[in-house]
C-alpha positions as CSV (number, residue, x, y, z in Angstrom):
1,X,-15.1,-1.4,-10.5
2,X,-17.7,-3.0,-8.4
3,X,-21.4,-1.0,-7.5
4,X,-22.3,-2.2,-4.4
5,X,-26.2,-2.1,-3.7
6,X,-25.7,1.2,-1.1
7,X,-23.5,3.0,-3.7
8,X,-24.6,6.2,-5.4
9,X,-24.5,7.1,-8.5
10,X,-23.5,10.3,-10.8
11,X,-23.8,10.3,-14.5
12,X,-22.0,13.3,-15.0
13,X,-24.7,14.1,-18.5
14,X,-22.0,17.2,-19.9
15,X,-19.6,14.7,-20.6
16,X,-22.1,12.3,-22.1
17,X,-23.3,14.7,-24.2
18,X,-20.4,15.7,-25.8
19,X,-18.6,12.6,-26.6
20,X,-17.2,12.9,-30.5
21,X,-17.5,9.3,-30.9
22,X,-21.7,9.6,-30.7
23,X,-22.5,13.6,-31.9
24,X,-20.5,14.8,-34.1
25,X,-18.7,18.1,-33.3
26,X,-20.1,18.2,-29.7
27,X,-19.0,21.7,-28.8
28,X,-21.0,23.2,-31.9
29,X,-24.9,24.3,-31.6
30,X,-25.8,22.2,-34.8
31,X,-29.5,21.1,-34.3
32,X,-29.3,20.2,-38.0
33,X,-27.2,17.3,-37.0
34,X,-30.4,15.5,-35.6
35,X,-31.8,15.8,-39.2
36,X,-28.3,14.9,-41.5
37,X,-27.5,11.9,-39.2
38,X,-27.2,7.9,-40.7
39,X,-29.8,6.4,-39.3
40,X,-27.3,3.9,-37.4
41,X,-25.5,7.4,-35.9
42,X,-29.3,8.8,-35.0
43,X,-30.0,5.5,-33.0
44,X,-26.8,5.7,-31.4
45,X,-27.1,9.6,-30.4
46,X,-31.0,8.9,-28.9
47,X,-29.6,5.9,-26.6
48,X,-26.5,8.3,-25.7
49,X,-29.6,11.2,-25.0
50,X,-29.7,10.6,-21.1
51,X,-31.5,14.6,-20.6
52,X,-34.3,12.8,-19.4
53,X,-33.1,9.5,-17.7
54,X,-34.0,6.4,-19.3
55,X,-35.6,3.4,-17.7
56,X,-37.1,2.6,-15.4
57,X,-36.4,6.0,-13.1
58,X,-37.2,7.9,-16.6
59,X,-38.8,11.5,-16.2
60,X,-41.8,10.6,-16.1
61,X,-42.6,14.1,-17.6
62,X,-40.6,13.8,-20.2
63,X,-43.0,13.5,-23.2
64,X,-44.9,16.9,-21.8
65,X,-41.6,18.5,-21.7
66,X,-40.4,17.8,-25.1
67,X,-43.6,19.1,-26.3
68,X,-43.7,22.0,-24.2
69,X,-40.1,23.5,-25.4
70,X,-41.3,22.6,-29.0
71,X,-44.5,24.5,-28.9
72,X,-42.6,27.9,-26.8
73,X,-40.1,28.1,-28.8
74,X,-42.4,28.3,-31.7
75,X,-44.0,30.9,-30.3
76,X,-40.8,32.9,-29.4
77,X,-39.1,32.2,-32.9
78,X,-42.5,33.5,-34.7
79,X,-43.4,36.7,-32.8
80,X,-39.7,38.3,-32.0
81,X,-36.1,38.1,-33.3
82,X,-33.3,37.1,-30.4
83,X,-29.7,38.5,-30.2
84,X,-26.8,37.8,-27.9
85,X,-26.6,40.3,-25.4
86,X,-22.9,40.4,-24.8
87,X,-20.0,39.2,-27.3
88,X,-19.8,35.8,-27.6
89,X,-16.2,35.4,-25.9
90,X,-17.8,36.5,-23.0
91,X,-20.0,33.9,-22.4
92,X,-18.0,30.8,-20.7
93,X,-19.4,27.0,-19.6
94,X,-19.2,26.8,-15.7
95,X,-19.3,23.6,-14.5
96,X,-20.6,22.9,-11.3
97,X,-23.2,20.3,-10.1
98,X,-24.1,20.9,-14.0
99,X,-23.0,22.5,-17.0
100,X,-24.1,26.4,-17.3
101,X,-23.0,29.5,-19.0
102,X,-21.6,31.6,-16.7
103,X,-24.3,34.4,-18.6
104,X,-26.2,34.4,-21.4
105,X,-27.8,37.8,-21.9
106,X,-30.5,37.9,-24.6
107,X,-32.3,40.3,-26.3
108,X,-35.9,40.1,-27.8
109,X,-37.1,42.5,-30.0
110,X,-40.7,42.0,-31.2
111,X,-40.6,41.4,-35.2
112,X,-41.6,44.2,-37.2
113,X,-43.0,42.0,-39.8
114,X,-46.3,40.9,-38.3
């Protein structure tokens, strides 16, 4: 294949993301796999971590972002306990210009505890 200097582009990231060969049981929610990883498999899975772009044409807000999500979520996992809204079988991927579910009902109840 030949890209000619006119041609566009699609990194299609959903398929990027869940390649075996670089994160290991890709269709799983395992955020725990970004602390048990070799460090030659957590190299490989950053490079392969195209959320934000990478580059030159890199989100340039990128850095605010991470930080952002880190510091909400924080916030939400401190003050209130989550629970799926629906059963789980209900909720499907729908894949369109981008990966989504097709709903994700949640419910927050604010922690008794505090």
């Amino acid at each position: 294949m030949v890209v000619e200097p006119a041609d566009t582009l699609f990194i299609y990231m959903d398929a990027c993301l869940r390649d075996a060969d670089v994160f290991p049981r890709p269709d799983e929610f395992d955020p725990e796999r970004w602390l048990s990883s070799t460090p030659d498999r957590l190299a490989r899975m950053h490079i392969d971590f195209l959320t934000f772009g990478y580059g030159g044409r890199q989100c340039p807000g990128l850095v605010l972002a991470k930080t952002e999500i880190i510091v909400a979520s924080a916030v939400l996992v401190g003050r209130f306990d989550f629970q799926l809204g629906c059963p789980v079988a209900d909720v499907q991927r729908v894949l369109k210009y981008q990966a989504r579910p097709n709903q994700l009902p949640v419910i927050f109840s604010e922690r008794s505890d505090l």
